[in-house]
C-alpha positions in Angstrom: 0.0 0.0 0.0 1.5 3.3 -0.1 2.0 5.2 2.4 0.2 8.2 4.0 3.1 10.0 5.8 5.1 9.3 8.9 3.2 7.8 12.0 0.3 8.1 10.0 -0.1 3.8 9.9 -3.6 3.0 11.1 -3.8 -0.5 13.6 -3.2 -3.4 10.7 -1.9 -1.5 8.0 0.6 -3.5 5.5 3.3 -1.3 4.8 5.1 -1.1 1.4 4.4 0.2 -2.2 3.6 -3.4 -3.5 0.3 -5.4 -3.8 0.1 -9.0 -1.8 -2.2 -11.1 -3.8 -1.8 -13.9 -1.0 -3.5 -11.6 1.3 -6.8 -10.9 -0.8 -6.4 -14.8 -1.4 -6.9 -14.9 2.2 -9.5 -12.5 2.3 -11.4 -14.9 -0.1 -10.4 -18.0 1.2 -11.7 -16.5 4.7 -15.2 -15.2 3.1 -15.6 -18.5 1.3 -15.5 -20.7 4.6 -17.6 -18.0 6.9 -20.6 -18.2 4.3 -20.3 -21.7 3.7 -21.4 -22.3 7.0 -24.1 -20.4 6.7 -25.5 -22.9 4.5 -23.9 -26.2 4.8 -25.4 -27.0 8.3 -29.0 -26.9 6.8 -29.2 -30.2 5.0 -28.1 -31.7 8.3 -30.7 -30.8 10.6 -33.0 -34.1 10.6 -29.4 -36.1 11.2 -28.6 -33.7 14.4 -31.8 -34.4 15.4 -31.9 -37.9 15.5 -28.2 -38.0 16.1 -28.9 -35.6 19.4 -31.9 -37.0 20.0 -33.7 -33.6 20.1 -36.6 -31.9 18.2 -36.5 -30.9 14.8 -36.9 -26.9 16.6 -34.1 -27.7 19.0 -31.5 -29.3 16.0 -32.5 -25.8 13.9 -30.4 -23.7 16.5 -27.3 -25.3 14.9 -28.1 -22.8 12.4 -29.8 -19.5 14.1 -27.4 -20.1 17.1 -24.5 -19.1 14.1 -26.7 -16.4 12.2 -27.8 -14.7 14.7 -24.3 -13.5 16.6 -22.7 -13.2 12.9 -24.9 -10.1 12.3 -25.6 -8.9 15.8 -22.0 -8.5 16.8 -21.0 -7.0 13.1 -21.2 -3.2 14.6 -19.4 -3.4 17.5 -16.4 -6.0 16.0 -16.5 -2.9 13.7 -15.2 -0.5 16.2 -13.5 -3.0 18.4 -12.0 -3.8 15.7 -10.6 -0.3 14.1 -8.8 -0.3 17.6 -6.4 -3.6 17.1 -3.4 -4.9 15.2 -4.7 -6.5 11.7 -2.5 -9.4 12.2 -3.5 -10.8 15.8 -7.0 -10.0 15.0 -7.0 -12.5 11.8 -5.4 -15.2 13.4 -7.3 -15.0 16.7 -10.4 -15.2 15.0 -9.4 -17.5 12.4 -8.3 -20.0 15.0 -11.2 -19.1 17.3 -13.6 -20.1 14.3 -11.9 -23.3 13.0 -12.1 -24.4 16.8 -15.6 -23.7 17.4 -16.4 -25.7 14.4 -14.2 -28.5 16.0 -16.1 -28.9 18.9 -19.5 -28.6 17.0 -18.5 -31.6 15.6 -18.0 -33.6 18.9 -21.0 -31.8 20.8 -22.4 -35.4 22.7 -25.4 -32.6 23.7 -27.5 -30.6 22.4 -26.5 -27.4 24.5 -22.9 -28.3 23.5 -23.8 -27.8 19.8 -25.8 -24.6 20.3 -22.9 -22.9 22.7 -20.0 -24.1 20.1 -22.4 -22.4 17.6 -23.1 -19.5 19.4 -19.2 -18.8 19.8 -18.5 -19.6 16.1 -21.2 -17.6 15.3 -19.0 -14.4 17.0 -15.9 -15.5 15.6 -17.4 -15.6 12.7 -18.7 -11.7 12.7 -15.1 -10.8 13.1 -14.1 -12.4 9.8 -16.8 -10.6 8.3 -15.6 -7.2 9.0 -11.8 -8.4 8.5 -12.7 -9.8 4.9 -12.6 -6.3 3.2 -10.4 -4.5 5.1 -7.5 -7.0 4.3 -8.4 -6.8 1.0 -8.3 -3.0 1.0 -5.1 -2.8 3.1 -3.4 -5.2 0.8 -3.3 -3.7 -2.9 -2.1 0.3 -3.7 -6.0 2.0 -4.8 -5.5 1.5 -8.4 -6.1 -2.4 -7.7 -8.9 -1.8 -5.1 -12.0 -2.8 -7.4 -10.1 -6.3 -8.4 -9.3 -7.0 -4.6 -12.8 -6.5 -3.4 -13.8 -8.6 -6.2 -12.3 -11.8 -4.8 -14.3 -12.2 -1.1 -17.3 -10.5 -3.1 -17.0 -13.3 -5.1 -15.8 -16.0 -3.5 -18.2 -15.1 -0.5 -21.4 -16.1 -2.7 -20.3 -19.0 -4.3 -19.7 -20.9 -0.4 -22.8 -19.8 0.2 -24.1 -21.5 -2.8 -22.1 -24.8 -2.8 -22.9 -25.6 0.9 -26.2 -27.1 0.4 -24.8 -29.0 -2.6 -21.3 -30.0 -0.2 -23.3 -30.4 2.9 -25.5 -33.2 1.2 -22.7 -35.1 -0.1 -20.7 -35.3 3.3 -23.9 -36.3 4.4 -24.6 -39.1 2.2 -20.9 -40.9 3.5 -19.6 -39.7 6.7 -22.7 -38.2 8.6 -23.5 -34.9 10.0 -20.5 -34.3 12.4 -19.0 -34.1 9.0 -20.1 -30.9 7.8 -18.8 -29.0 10.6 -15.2 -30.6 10.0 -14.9 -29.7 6.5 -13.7 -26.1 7.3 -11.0 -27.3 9.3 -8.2 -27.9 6.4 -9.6 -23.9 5.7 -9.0 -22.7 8.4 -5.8 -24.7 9.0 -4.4 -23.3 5.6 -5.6 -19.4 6.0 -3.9 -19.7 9.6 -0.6 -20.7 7.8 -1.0 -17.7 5.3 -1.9 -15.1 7.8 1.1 -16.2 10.0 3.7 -16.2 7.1 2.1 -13.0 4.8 0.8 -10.7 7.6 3.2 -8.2 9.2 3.7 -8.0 13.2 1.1 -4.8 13.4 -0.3 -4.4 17.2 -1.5 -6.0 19.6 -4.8 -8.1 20.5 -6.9 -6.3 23.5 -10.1 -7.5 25.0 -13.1 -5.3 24.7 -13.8 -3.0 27.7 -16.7 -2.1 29.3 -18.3 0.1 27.1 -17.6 -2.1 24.1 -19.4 -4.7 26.1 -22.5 -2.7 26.8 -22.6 -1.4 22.7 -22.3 -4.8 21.9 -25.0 -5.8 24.1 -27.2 -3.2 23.1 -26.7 -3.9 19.2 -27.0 -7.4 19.9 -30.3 -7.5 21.1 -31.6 -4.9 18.7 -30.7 -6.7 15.5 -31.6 -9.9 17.3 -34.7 -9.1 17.8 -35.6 -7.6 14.1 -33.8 -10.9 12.6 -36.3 -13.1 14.8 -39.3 -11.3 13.9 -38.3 -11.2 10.2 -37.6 -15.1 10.3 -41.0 -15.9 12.3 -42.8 -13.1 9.7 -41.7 -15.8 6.8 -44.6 -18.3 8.1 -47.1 -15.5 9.8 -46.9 -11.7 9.0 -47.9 -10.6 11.7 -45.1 -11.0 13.9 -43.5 -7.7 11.7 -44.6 -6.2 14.6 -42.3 -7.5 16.7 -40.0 -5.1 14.4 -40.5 -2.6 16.9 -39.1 -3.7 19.9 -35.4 -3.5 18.3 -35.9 0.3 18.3 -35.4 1.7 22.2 -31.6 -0.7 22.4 -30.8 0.7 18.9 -31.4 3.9 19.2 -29.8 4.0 23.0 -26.9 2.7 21.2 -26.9 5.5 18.3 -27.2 8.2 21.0 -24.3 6.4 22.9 -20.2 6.8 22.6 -20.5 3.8 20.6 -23.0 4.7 18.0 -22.0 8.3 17.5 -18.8 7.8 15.5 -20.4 5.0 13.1 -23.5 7.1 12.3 -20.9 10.5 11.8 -18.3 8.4 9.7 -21.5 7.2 7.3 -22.6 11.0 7.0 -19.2 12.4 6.3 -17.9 10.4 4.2 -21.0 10.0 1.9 -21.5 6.6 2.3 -25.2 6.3 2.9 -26.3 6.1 -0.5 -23.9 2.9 -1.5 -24.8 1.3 1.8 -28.6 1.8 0.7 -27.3 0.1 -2.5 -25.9 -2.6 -1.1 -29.2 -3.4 1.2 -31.4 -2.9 -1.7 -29.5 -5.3 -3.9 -29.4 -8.0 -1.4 -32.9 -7.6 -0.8 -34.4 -7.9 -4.3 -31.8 -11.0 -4.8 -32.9 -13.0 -1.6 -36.5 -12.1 -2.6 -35.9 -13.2 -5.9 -34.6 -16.2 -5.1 -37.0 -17.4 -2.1 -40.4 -17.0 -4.7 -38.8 -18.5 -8.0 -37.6 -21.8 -5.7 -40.8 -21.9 -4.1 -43.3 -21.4 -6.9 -41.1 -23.8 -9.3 -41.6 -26.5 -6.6 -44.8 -25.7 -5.1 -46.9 -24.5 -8.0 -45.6 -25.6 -10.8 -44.1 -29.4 -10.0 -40.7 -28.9 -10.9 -38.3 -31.2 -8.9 -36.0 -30.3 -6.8 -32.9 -31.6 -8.7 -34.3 -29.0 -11.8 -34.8 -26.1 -9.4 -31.3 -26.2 -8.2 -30.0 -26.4 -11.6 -32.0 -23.6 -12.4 -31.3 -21.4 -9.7 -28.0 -22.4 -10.0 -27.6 -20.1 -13.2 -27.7 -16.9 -10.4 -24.5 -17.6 -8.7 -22.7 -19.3 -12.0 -23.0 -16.2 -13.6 -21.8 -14.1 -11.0 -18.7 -16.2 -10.4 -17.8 -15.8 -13.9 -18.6 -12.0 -13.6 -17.3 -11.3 -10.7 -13.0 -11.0 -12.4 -14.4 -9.1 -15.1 -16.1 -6.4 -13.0 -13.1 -5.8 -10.5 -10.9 -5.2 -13.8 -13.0 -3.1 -15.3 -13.7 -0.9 -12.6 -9.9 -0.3 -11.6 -9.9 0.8 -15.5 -12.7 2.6 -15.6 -13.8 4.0 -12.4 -15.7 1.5 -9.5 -19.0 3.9 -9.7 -20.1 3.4 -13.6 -19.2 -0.3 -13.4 -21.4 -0.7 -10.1 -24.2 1.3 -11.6 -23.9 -0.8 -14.9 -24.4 -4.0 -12.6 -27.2 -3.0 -11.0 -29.0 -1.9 -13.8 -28.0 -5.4 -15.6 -29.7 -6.9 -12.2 -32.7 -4.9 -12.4 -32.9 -5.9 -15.5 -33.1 -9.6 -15.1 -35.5 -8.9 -11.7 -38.0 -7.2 -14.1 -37.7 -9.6 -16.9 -38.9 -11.9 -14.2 -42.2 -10.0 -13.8 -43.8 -10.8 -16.7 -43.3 -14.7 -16.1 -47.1 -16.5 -16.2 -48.4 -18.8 -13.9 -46.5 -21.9 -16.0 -42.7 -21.1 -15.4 -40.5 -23.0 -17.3 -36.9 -23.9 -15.8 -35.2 -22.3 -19.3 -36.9 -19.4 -19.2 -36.4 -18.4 -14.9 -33.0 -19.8 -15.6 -32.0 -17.1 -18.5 -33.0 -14.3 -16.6 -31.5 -15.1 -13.3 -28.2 -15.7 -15.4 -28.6 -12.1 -16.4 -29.5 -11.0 -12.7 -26.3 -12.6 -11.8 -24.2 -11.2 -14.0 -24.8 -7.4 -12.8 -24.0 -9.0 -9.3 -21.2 -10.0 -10.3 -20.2 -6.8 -12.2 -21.9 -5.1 -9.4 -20.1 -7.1 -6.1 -16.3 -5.7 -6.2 -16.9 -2.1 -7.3 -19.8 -1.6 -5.2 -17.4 -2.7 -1.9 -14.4 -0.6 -2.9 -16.5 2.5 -3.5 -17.6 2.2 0.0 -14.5 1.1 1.9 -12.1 3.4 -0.4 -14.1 6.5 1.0 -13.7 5.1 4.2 -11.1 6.8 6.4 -8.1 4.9 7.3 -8.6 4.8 10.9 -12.5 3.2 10.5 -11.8 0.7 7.6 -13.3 -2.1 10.3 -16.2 0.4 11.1 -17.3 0.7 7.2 -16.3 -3.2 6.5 -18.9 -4.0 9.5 -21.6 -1.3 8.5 -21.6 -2.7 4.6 -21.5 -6.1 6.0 -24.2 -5.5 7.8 -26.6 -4.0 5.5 -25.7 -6.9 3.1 -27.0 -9.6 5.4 -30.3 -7.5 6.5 -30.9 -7.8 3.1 -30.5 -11.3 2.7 -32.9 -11.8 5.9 -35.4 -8.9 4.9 -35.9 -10.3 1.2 -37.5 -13.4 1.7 -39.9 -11.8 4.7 -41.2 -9.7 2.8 -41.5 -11.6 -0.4 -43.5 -14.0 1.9 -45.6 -11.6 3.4 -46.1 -9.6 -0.3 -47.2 -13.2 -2.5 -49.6 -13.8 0.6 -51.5 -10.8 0.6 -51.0 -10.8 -3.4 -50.1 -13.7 -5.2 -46.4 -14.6 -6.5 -46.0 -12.2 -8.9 -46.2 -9.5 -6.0 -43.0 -11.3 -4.5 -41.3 -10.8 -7.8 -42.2 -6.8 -7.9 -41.2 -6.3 -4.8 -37.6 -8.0 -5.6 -37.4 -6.1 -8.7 -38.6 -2.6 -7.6 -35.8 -3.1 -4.6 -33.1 -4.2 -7.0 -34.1 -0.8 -9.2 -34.1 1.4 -6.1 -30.5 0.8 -5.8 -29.7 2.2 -9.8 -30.0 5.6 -8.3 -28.2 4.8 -5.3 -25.1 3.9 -6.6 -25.7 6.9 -10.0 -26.0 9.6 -7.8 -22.8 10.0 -5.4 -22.9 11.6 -2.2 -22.2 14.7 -1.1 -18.6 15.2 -1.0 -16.8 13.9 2.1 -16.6 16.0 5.1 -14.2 15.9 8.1 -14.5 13.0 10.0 -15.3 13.5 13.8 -12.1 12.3 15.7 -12.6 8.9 17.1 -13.4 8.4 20.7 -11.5 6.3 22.9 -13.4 3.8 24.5 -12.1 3.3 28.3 -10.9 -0.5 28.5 -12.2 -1.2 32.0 -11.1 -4.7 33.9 
């Protein structure tokens, strides 16, 4: 990276005037593994539950007891985090991940598996916010758009493939199996890290007031991602929504809120974040009504509706290079905006669709979907976390993070609660008007950046 004057090295920066490939490798490699857990787990469920001899409700908190910590802790890992050497902070939560995911797989108990999950699941948000900003930190500007590409790739496709992976270690070595899967990941990103990341700082544990933010933000978004998830089967419990406001907003008005909300103002990053939530919306809601209806309306198998919402992620992966290059060419904000029209596109195409879907004709248009994600994915990131000051690259990487997965949870919620009240076809407006909404979004920049507020010291307290 080059450098930005004497003493001016932020907590984890990589010195020199060189990029290191390995690193956004890393970053990749590191994005891969965290969202393929996300999925993997799924298709084991009914095995935990006869293997735990638990309920089918009890066996699905191998997978909320991960979720639900991975976005809840995203904010305050993000400040934390801005506050630490890059280098311990990696390994520690690399290493804290791969063994959580150890003793998942040797849980004799039920509580065992939820608490292993529960701690992987914080680990876990720590990656998530260390996944751009080592990609950023790792490459001189000029190669941002191609390092973002790589996790915003490679993040998508493990998300993808763990259903597919999951099943298959099922089939032959049972479900302990699809927690040890990540372990040769984790075991080879620890090796990386240790040989390609500089000695950079030290590794503190939060204090007191980072314990109370992270409470507070904890239970907010805890409590909107439960009442979006129980709003997938009744509506109604959108209401629920509202109790995540008073801990939010006490956290906004707070030490700990107050610099994340001033560093999204003046730096101008509002609008891109809006993008990135918008996107992820219209995609998840996309996705939830076309595997549904295929299945459930129209008798398509399941093998022909993964095939054909397989098209989605295929053509982003195979996007995905093309758009980081051709943003560090051209400029990051045309070749964002060019993706998300491109996924618009494909969203509205979608509309149209009569009550008799065909497999070809879904599978086309998500292929064009997924290539403006693709195009869109790398460009989209580095706009935000190159306007991001150098000293809050962990505060952005958490805040972008986070909007991406409320989107992924908000999508299908309301797609649910929009083809109830209206039929399917209102589930496929609602993806495509929130895939359009981000067009302008990511068009129209921001005001220009202003001074950021110097960053408060939070008091580490024993």
């Amino acid at each position: 990276m080059t450098h930005q004057g004497p003493g001016s090295e932020q907590p984890g920066d990589i010195p020199g005037g060189t990029d290191r490939w390995p690193l956004v490798g890393l970053a990749g490699l590191l994005s891969f593994v965290a969202m393929l857990d996300m999925n993997i787990v799924n298709v084991a469920l009914a095995d935990i539950a006869d293997g735990l001899r638990v309920s089918s409700a009890t066996a699905q908190w191998a997978v909320l007891g991960y979720q639900l910590p991975v976005v809840a802790l995203l904010l305050p890992a993000g400040r934390w985090l801005d506050g630490v050497g890059l280098r311990p902070a990696v390994l520690a939560a690399t290493a804290g991940f791969g063994l959580c995911s150890a003793l998942a797989a040797l849980a004799p108990w039920a509580v065992w598996l939820i608490a292993a999950r529960l701690a992987q699941g914080a680990f876990a948000a720590a990656l998530f916010v260390l996944m751009p900003v080592l990609a950023i930190r790792s490459v001189r500007p000029e190669s941002h758009s191609r390092a973002m590409s790589v996790p915003a790739t490679l993040g998508p496709l493990g998300a993808v493939t763990g259903p597919a992976v999951g099943g298959l270690l099922l089939d032959h070595f049972g479900w302990h199996s699809v927690f040890l899967v990540k372990l040769p990941f984790c075991a080879l990103a620890l090796v990386v890290a240790w040989r390609a990341l500089p000695r950079d700082g030290r590794l503190r544990l939060p204090g007191r007031r980072e314990s109370v933010d992270a409470l507070l933000v904890a239970v907010g978004v805890a409590v909107l991602l439960l009442a979006l998830t129980l709003a997938a089967e009744t509506p109604a419990w959108l209401v629920l929504t509202l109790a995540a406001v008073p801990p939010v907003w006490w956290w906004l008005r707070g030490p700990g809120g107050r610099p994340v909300a001033g560093v999204l103002r003046a730096s101008g990053l509002l609008r891109p974040h809006g993008a990135v939530l918008a996107l992820a919306t219209g995609f998840a809601a996309l996705h939830y009504v076309v595997a549904l209806h295929l299945q459930r309306d129209d008798g398509v198998s399941a093998t022909a509706t993964g095939l054909t919402v397989l098209a989605f992620p295929l053509a982003m992966g195979l996007a995905g290079p093309f758009g980081g290059r051709l943003a560090d060419r051209y400029g990051a904000r045309p070749v964002a905006v060019t993706g998300a029209v491109l996924t618009a596109s494909g969203l509205l195409l979608c509309v149209p669709l009569g009550d008799g879907w065909s497999p070809l004709e879904v599978a086309w248009r998500l292929a064009l979907a997924g290539l403006g994600m693709g195009l869109n994915g790398g460009p989209a990131q580095a706009l935000v976390m190159g306007a991001a000051p150098p000293d809050r690259t962990a505060t952005v990487g958490s805040t972008v993070q986070l909007a991406r997965g409320l989107g992924f949870t908000l999508g299908p919620a309301l797609a649910t609660t929009a083809w109830s009240l209206a039929g399917a076809r209102a589930g496929l407006y609602l993806a495509a008007v929130a895939a359009c909404l981000a067009v302008p979004l990511l068009a129209v920049p921001g005001r220009s950046p202003a001074a950021v507020p110097e960053k408060t010291t939070d008091p580490v307290s024993s």
